[in-house]
N, C-alpha and C positions, 0 to 999 in steps of 0.2 A: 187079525190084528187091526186095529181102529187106528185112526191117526197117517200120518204121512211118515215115509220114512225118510230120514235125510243121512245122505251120505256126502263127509267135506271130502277133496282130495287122496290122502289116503286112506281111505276107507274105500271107495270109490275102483279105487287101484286096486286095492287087497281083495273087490269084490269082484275082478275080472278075468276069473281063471281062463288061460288062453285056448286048451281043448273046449270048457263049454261056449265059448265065444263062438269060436271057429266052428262048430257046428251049430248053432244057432244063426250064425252068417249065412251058412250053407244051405239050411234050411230056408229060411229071406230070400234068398237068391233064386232058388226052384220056384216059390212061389210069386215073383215077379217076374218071371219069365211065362209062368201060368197064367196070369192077370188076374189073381186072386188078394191083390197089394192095393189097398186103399190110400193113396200119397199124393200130392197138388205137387207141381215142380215148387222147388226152389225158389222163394224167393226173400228179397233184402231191402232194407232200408240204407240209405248211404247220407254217411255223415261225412263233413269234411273232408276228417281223417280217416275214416274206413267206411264197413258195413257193419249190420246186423240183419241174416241168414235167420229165414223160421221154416222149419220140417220137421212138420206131424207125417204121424202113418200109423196105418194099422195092418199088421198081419195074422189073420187068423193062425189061431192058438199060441200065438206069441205073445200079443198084445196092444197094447194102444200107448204110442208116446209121440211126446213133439220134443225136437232140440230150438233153443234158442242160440246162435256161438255168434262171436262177433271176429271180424278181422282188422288189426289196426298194424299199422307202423311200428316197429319197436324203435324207439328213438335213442336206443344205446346199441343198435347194430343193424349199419345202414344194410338197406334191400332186403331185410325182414322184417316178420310180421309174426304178431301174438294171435292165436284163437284159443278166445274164452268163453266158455255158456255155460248152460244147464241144460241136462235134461231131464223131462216130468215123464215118468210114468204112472197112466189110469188102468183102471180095471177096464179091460172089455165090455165083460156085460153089463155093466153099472154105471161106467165114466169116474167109481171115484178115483181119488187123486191116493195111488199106492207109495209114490220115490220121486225124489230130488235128489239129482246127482251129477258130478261135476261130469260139464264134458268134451275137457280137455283127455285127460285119460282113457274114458271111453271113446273117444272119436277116434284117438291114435288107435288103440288095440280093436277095435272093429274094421279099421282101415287096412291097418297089418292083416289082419285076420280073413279080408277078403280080395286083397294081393295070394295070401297063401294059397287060399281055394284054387284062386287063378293059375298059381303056378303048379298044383298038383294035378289039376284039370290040361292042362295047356304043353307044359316046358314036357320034353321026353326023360324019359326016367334015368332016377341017379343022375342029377347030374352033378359034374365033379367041377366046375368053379362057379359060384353064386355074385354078385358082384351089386352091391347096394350102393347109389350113389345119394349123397345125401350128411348131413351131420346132425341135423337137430329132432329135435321130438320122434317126428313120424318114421325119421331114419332106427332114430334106438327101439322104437316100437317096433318095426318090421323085423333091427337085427333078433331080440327077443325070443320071438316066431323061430326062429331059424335055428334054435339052441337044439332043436332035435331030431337036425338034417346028423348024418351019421360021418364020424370020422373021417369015411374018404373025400367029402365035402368041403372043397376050401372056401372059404369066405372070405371078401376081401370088401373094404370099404373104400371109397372115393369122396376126396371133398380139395374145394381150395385152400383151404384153410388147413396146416399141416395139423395143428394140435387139437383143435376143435375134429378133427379126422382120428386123429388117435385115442380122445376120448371116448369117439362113440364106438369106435370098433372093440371099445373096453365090454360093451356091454356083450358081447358075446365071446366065449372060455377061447375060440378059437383065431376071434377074425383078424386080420390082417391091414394096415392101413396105408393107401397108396394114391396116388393122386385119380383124376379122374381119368385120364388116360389109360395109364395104370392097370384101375381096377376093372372096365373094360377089355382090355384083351383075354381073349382067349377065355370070357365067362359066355357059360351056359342062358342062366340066367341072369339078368340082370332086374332090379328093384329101382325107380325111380322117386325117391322120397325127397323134395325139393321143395323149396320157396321161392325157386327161378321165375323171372317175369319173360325170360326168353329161351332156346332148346341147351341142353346141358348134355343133350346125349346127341351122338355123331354115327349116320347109318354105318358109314362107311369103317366105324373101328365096333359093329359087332360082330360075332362070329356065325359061321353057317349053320341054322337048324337054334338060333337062339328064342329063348321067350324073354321079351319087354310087358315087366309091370310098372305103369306109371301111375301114381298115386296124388300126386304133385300138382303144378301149376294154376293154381287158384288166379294165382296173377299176370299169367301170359301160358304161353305154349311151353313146355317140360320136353316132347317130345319135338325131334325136327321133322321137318314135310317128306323128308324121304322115306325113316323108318315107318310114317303115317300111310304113306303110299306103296311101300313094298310089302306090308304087314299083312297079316290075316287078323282083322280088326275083332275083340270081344270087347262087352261094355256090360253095365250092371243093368242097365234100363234102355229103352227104346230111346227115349227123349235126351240120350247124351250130344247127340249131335247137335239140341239145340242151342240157342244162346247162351252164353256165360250169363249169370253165375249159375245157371240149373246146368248147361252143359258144357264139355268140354271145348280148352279155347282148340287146340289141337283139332278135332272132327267139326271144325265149322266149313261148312261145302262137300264133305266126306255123304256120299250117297248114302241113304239107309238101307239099301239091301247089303250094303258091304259091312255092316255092325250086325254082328250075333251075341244074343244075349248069353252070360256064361251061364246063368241058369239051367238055359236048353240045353248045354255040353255036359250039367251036373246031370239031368234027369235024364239023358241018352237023347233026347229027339233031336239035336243037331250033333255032328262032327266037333272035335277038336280040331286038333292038329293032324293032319292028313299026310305030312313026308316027313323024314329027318329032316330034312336042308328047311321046311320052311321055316317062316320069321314070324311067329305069334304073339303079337301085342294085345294087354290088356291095358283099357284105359279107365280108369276109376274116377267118376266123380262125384262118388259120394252117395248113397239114398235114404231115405227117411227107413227105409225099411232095413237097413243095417244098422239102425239105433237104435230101433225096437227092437231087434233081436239082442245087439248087447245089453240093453239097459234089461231085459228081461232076463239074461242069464246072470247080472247083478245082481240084479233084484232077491231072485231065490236062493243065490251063495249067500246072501248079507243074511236074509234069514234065517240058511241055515245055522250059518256063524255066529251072530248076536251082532252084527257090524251094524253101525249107525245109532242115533238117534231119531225117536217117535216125537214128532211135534202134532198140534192140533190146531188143523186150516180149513 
């Protein structure tokens, strides 16, 4: 195909089937723990009112892309914030320009999509309460994920907001919606999908042998310094501990021998989770290398599909 392919919004979505995502993530993942992941940290421009965020990456046989997303204020709902971009996919061997595609959508279901790994890899099996805290975007996008955890699986959603709480827990046939407290007790797993500029989660109300995925905090710490310090820390890349916005605000001062990459636990060469009772946190901040994986498994669902328009650039 000649031309660029462009995908608006839904199309974009309709092109992100959540099994190839997830294993396209999965795949990203191994090879960044390899050092086989071509990617510069993170980094931004800062305007007034926010940033704008640029990560390129290339994963062999995945492909080559850069996100551009921007973070601003939403100025109809104090203490959050909008992320909007694109991302370009090129061919590999050639550098041309194959996709443009929104990545608002993509960013959520690749995020979702490598919380999941995390918690397949990490939390102990079956477990029986999952507990997403969170109401917007990246919340509905992790519940999503979740549609295919099995009946004896309760789900239950936490947010401040009572209604904005009970819509997201809409998006899943099962979930349950309760405050943060609440949703907290007595889960297994917990999912931290947040816009919090400070901790939302409390060591002391999780349960014994729990896995924390935090996905969250772009604008302050998500998680608190206890769960940080009692955890058995995974991360997506080596350089999470460094400075915000490449790394987490959460692991700034957190030694690097105490971060395992989840990679190493996908390919076997490191350990997961070593007893029931411990407390395995995954802390996500994002990689170039999770967007070339989704924007690649877009890529070739839209063509299978006939999704998007061909423009010429």
């Amino acid at each position: 195909m000649s031309g660029v392919l462009v995908l608006d919004r839904a199309q974009t979505r309709a092109a992100l089937d959540p099994a190839e995502v997830t294993g396209a993530v999965a795949r990203a993942l191994v090879a960044i723990a390899r050092g086989e992941v071509s990617a510069p940290p993170r980094i931004a421009a800062r305007a007034p009112a926010g940033l704008l965020g640029a990560m390129p990456g290339h994963v062999p046989g995945l492909g080559l892309a850069a996100k551009l997303v921007s973070v601003f204020a939403d100025p109809a709902a104090a203490g959050r914030s909008h992320h909007r971009g694109v991302v370009a996919l090129f061919d590999e061997q050639d550098g041309r320009p194959l996709a443009l595609m929104d990545a608002e959508p993509l960013t959520a279901v690749r995020t979702a999509a490598c919380a999941t790994v995390a918690m397949r890899a990490l939390a102990a099996p079956e477990p029986r309460r999952v507990a997403v805290i969170g109401t917007g975007t990246q919340a509905r996008a992790q519940l999503a994920l979740l549609t295919g955890l099995g009946p004896g699986t309760q789900v239950v959603v936490g947010g401040r907001d009572a209604e904005r709480t009970r819509r997201a827990a809409a998006v899943h046939p099962r979930a349950a919606a309760e405050t943060v407290a609440g949703a907290l007790a007595g889960a297994d797993v917990v999912f931290c999908c947040t816009d919090a500029a400070e901790p939302v989660l409390d060591r002391d109300r999780l349960a014994p042998g729990a896995h924390v995925g935090s996905v969250g905090g772009s604008r302050g710490p998500e998680l608190d310094a206890a769960t940080v310090r009692d955890g058995s820390l995974f991360v997506e890349w080596s350089g999470a501990g460094s400075a915000p916005p490449a790394g987490a605000h959460e692991l700034q001062g957190v030694p690097a021998e105490r971060l395992t990459l989840i990679g190493s636990v996908l390919d076997g060469s490191r350990p997961g989770r070593r007893s029931p009772d411990e407390l395995t946190v995954f802390k996500s901040t994002g990689h170039a290398a999770l967007d070339v994986a989704a924007a690649s498994a877009a890529y070739r669902l839209a063509r299978t599909r006939g999704l998007g328009t061909v423009v010429d650039l």
